[in-house]
Each structure stands twice: as structure tokens, then as C-alpha cells.
KETIVEX-22047 format. One record per residue (C-alpha): residue in three letters; x, y, z. Coordinates in steps of 0.2 Angstrom, whole numbers, plus 5000, padded with zeros to 4 digits. Example, Ala and Ser with C-alpha at 12.3 -4.5 7.8 and 13.67 -1.06 7.14 Angstrom:
! residues 2
(rec 'ALA',(5062,4978,5039))
(rec 'SER',(5068,4995,5036))
//
This chain:
! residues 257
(rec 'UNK',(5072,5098,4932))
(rec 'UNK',(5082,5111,4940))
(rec 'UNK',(5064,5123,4939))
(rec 'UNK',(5055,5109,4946))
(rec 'UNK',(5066,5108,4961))
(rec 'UNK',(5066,5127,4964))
(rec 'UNK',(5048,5128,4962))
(rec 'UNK',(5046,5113,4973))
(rec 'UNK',(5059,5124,4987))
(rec 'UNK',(5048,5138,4985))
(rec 'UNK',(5032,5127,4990))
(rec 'UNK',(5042,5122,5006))
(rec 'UNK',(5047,5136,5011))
(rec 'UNK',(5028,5144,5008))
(rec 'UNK',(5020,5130,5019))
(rec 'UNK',(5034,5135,5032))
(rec 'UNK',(5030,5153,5031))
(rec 'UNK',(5011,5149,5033))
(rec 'UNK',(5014,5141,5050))
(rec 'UNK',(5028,5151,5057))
(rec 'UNK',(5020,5168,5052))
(rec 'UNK',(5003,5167,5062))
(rec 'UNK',(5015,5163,5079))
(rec 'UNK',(5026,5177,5075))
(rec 'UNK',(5013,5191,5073))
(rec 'UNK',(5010,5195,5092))
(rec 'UNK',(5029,5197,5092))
(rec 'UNK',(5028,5210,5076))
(rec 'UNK',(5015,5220,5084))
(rec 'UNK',(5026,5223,5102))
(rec 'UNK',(5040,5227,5093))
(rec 'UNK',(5031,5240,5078))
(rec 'UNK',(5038,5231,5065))
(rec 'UNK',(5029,5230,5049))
(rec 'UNK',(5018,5212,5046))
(rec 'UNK',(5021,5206,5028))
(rec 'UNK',(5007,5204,5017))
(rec 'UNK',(5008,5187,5003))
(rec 'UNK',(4999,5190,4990))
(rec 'UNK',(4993,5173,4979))
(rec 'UNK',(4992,5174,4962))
(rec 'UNK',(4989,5164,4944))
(rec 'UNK',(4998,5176,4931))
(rec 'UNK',(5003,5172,4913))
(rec 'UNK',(5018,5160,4910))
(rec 'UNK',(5031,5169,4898))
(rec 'UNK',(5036,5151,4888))
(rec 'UNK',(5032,5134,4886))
(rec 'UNK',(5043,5129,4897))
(rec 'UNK',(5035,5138,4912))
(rec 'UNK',(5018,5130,4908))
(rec 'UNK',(5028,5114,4904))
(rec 'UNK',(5034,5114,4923))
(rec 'UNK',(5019,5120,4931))
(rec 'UNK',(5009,5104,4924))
(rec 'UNK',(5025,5092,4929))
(rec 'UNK',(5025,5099,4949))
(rec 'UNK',(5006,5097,4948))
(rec 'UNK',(5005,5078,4941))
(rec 'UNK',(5018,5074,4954))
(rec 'UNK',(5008,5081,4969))
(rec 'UNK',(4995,5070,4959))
(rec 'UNK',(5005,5057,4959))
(rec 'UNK',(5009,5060,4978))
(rec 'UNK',(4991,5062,4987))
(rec 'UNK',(4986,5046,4975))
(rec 'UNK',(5001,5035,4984))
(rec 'UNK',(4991,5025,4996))
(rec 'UNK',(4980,5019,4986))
(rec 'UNK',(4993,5014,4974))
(rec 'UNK',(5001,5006,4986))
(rec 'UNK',(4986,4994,4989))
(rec 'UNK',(4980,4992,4971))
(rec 'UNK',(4999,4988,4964))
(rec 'UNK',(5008,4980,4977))
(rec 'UNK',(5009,4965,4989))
(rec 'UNK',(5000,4975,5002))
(rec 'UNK',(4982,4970,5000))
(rec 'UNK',(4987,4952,5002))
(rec 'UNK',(4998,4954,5020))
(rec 'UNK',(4986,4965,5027))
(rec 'UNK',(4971,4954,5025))
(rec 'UNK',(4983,4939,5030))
(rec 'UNK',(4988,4945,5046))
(rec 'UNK',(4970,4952,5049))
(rec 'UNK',(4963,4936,5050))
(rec 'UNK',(4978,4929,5060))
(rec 'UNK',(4972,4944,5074))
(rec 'UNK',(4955,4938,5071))
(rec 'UNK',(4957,4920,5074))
(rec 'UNK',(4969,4921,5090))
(rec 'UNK',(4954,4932,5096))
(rec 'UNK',(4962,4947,5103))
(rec 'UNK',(4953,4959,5094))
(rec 'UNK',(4965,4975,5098))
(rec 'UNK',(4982,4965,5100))
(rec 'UNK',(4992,4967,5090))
(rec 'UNK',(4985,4985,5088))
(rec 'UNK',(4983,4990,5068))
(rec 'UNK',(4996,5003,5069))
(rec 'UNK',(5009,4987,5072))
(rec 'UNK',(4998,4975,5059))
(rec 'UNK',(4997,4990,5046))
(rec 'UNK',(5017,4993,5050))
(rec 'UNK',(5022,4975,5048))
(rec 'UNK',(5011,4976,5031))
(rec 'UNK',(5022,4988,5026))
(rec 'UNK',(5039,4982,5028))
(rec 'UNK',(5033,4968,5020))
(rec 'UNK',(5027,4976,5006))
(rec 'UNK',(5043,4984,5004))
(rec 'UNK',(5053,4968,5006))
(rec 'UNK',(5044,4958,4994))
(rec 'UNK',(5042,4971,4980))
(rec 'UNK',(5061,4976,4983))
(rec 'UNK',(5066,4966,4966))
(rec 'UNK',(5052,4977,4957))
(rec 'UNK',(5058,4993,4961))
(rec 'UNK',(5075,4993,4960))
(rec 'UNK',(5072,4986,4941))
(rec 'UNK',(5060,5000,4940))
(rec 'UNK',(5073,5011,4946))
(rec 'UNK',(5087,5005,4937))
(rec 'UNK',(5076,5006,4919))
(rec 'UNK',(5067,5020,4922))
(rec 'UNK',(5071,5033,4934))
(rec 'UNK',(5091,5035,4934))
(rec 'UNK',(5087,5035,4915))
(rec 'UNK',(5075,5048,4916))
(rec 'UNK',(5084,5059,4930))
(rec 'UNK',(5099,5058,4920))
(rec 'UNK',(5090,5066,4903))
(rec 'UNK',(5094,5049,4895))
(rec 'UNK',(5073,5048,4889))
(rec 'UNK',(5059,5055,4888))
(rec 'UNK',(5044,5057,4902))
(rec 'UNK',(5034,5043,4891))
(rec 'UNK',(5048,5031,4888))
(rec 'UNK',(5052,5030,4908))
(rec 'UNK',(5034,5029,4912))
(rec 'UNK',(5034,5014,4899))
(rec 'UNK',(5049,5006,4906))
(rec 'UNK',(5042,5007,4924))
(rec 'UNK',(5026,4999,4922))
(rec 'UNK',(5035,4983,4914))
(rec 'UNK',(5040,4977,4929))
(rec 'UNK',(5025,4980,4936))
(rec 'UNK',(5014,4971,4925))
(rec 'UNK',(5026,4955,4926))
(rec 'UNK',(5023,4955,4946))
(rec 'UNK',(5006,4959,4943))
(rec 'UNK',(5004,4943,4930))
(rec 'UNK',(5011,4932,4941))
(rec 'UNK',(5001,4932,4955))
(rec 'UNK',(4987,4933,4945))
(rec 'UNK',(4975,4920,4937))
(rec 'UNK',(4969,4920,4918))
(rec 'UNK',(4951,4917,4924))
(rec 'UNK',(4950,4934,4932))
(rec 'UNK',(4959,4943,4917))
(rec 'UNK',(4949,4933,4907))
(rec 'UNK',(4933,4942,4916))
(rec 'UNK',(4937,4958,4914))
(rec 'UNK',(4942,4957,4896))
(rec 'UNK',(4925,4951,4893))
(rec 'UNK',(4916,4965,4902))
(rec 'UNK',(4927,4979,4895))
(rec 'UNK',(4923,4970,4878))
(rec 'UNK',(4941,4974,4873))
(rec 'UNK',(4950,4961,4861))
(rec 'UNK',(4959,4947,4868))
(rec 'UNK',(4979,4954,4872))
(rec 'UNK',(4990,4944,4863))
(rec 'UNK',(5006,4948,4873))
(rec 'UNK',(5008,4958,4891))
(rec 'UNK',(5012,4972,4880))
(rec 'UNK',(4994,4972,4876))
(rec 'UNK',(4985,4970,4891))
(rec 'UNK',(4979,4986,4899))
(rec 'UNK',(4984,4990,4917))
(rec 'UNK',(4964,4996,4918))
(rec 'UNK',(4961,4977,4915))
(rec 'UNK',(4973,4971,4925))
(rec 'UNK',(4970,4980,4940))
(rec 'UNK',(4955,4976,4947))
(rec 'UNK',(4958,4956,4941))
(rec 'UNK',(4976,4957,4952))
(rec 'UNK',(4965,4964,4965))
(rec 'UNK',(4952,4950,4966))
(rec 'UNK',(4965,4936,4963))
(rec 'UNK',(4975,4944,4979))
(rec 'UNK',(4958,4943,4990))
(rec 'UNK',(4955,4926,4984))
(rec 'UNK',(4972,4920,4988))
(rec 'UNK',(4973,4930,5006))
(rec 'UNK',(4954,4922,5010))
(rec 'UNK',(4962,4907,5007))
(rec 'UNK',(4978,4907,5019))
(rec 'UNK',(4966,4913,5031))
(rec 'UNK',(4956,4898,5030))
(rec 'UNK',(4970,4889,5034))
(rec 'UNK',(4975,4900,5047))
(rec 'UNK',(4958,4900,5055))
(rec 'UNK',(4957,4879,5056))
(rec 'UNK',(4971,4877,5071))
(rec 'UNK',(4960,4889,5082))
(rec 'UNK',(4944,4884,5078))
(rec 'UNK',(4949,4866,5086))
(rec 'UNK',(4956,4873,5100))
(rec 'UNK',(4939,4885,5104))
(rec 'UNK',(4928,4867,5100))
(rec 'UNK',(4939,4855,5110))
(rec 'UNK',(4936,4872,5127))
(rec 'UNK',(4920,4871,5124))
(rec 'UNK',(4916,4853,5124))
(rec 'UNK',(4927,4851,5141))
(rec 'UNK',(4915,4868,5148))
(rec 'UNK',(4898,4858,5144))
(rec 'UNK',(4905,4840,5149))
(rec 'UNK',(4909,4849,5166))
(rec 'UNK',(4890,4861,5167))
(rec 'UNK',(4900,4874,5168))
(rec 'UNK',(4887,4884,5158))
(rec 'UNK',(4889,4901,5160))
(rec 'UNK',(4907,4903,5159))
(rec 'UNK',(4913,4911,5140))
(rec 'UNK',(4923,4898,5131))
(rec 'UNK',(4932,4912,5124))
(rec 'UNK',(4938,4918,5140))
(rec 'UNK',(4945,4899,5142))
(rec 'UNK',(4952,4895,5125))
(rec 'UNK',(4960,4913,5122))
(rec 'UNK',(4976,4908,5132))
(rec 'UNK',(4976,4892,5123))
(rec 'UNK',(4977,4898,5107))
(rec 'UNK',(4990,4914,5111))
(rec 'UNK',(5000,4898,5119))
(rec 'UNK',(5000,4887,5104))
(rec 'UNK',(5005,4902,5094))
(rec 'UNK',(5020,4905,5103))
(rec 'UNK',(5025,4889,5104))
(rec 'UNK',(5024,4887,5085))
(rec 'UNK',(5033,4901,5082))
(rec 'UNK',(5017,4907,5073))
(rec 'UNK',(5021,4925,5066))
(rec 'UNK',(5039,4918,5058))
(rec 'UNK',(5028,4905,5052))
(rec 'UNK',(5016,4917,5042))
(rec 'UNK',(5027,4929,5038))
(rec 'UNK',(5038,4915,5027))
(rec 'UNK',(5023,4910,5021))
(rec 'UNK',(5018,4927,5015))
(rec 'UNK',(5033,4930,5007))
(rec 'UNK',(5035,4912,4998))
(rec 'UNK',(5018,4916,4990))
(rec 'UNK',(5025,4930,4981))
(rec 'UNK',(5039,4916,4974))
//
């Protein structure tokens, strides 16, 4: 671990000297002072253990340009960001809140409600494994448990069931049997089914309110006037009133419960 993290020092500090050097040439030049020359090179590794690190700094970096989308796929993320789409969408105010507040908001969320997760994860796996205690393939084992049991919660059998069927793979027995290639894409679909769902719900409220505006509009020939324009204040009203955002935000996170 210690030549990982002094290979990962010497990537920081060659990103720095990338974007320090270019501004400092001009200053080289008046001065007659030399300009270093870098020089990047694959040479041969002189043990095992060199190549040994090499491929564990590169499967981090892996690890770390694919965050974001494991964040989505593998979290409560995908839920709460379609959730409080649909609560922007159904207030109609298409730009308030803007989406760097709404994506924000997901994310603290996310944080919140997989807390529990991680820090079993963290607990089992990581401290473990940063401590020499086991190997890289016992900590990666001990850190997808808790992930599958969040993962098998929230979602349903009829969706595992499908994608057991079309990867024709024999039926799992016990968690430990069912593969996270399988259980992926049915949490994803049982998360977009249940988010549609709350949204439904969310969508109800407004939609009465833009009916009732624009059955007093035409009752009164006022015609050419947008409903929208009328109900808009409405429904930003009765969502303050409700205390709407407290409201979705408990629900959201009673749904991972």
C-alpha cells in the first residue's frame, strides 16, 4: 500500500507540474534559466510486485472515472432524482428549483439513506483490508454483501425473475447465488417503477388544481388567457402550505425502510 500511495503522490504532483509549468515558461525564458524537459515513458517492471501495483493504481482510476454511474445503478439515487423530477414537473416551474439544487438534494439523500450500507461495508471490508487483515478478493466479497441485501429489498422477485429467464442462468438458491449482472438491471427497473409510481401520486393534487383554473377561465370567456399562468401560483401555494418538500423527502426516505 505504501507504493500505491507514493505512485498515487507522483501522479499528483505530475498533473500539478503539467499546469504550473506552461505559466511558468515566459518567466524561464527572461530570466535564461534552463526549461525542463519530462520525458514519458513505459519501461520494464524489475518484480512482481512493481506490475502488481501498477495494475491496482489502474483499477482504482477504473474504479474512479466509473463512480457516477455506479452511484446511479447501485444506490437510492435513481429513485430520489426521478422523484423530485416529477415534483418540479408537476408544480410547473420547469427551471425552479434549478437541477444543480434537485441533483444536490439527490445526493445528500443518497448519502443519508445508504449511510447504514457503507459504513457495514466499511466496517467488513475496507478497515480489514487497509489493515492487511485479507485479501483484495475477500474485501471485495464482504463489500458486495451489504449491497446485495439493500439491493434485494427494494427489489421485486418478478423482475429478478426476468432477467434470470433471459440470461438463462439457473435459478439462485440463496443471495449468495445470484449475480450482481442479474440483479442490476432488475433493482434498476424495480427503482423506475416505484419512483413512476410516487410521482403519480405526486402529480394527482396538481392536476386538480390546473382542472378546477381552467374550468373557472372558461366559465368566465376568459379564453385566451393560459391556465398555466393562473394555476402556477396556486399550486406553489399549496405546496408551501403543505410543507410539500419535508413531505417528499420523508417519504423518500421511508421507502427505503
Amino acid at each position: 500500500m505504501s507504493d500505491i500511495k507514493n505512485k498515487s503522490i507522483g501522479i499528483a504532483l505530475f498533473v500539478m507540474a503539467i499546469l504550473v509549468i506552461p505559466a511558468c515558461i515566459p518567466c524561464f525564458a527572461q530570466t535564461g534559466t534552463p526549461v525542463p524537459k519530462i520525458d514519458i515513458g513505459v519501461g520494464s517492471a524489475k518484480s512482481p510486485e512493481e506490475v502488481s501495483s501498477s495494475l491496482q493504481i489502474l483499477f482504482i482510476l477504473t474504479i474512479l472515472s466509473l463512480a457516477p454511474a455506479l452511484l446511479i445503478m447501485l444506490t437510492s439515487f435513481t429513485r430520489i432524482i426521478i422523484v423530485l423530477s416529477f415534483t418540479r414537473s408537476a408544480i410547473g416551474s420547469s427551471q425552479v428549483p434549478p437541477n444543480s439544487v434537485l441533483v444536490g438534494l439527490a445526493l445528500f439523500l443518497t448519502f443519508f439513506t445508504m449511510a447504514p450500507v457503507w459504513q457495514q461495508i466499511n466496517s467488513t471490508a475496507l478497515k480489514p483490508y487497509m489493515n492487511h487483515q485479507m485479501t483484495f478478493e475477500k474485501a471485495t466479497d464482504n463489500a458486495t454483501g451489504p449491497l446485495k441485501d439493500f439491493m434485494l429489498k427494494q427489489t421485486r422477485p418478478k423482475d429478478i425473475a426476468l432477467f434470470i429467464n433471459l440470461s438463462k442462468t439457473p435459478r439462485p438458491h440463496t443471495k449468495d447465488d445470484l449475480k450482481m449482472h442479474v440483479l442490476i438491471p432488475a433493482f434498476l427497473i424495480s427503482e423506475l417503477k416505484t419512483a413512476f409510481t410516487i410521482g403519480f401520486v405526486i402529480f394527482i393534487p396538481f392536476l386538480v388544481i390546473d382542472m378546477v383554473v381552467s374550468v373557472t377561465l372558461m366559465s368566465m370567456g376568459m379564453m385566451m388567457l393560459p391556465p398555466a399562468m393562473i394555476s402556477l401560483p396556486f399550486k406553489i401555494l399549496l405546496f408551501v402550505l403543505v410543507d410539500g418538500w419535508h413531505l417528499i423527502v420523508r417519504s423518500l426516505a421511508l421507502s427505503f425502510h
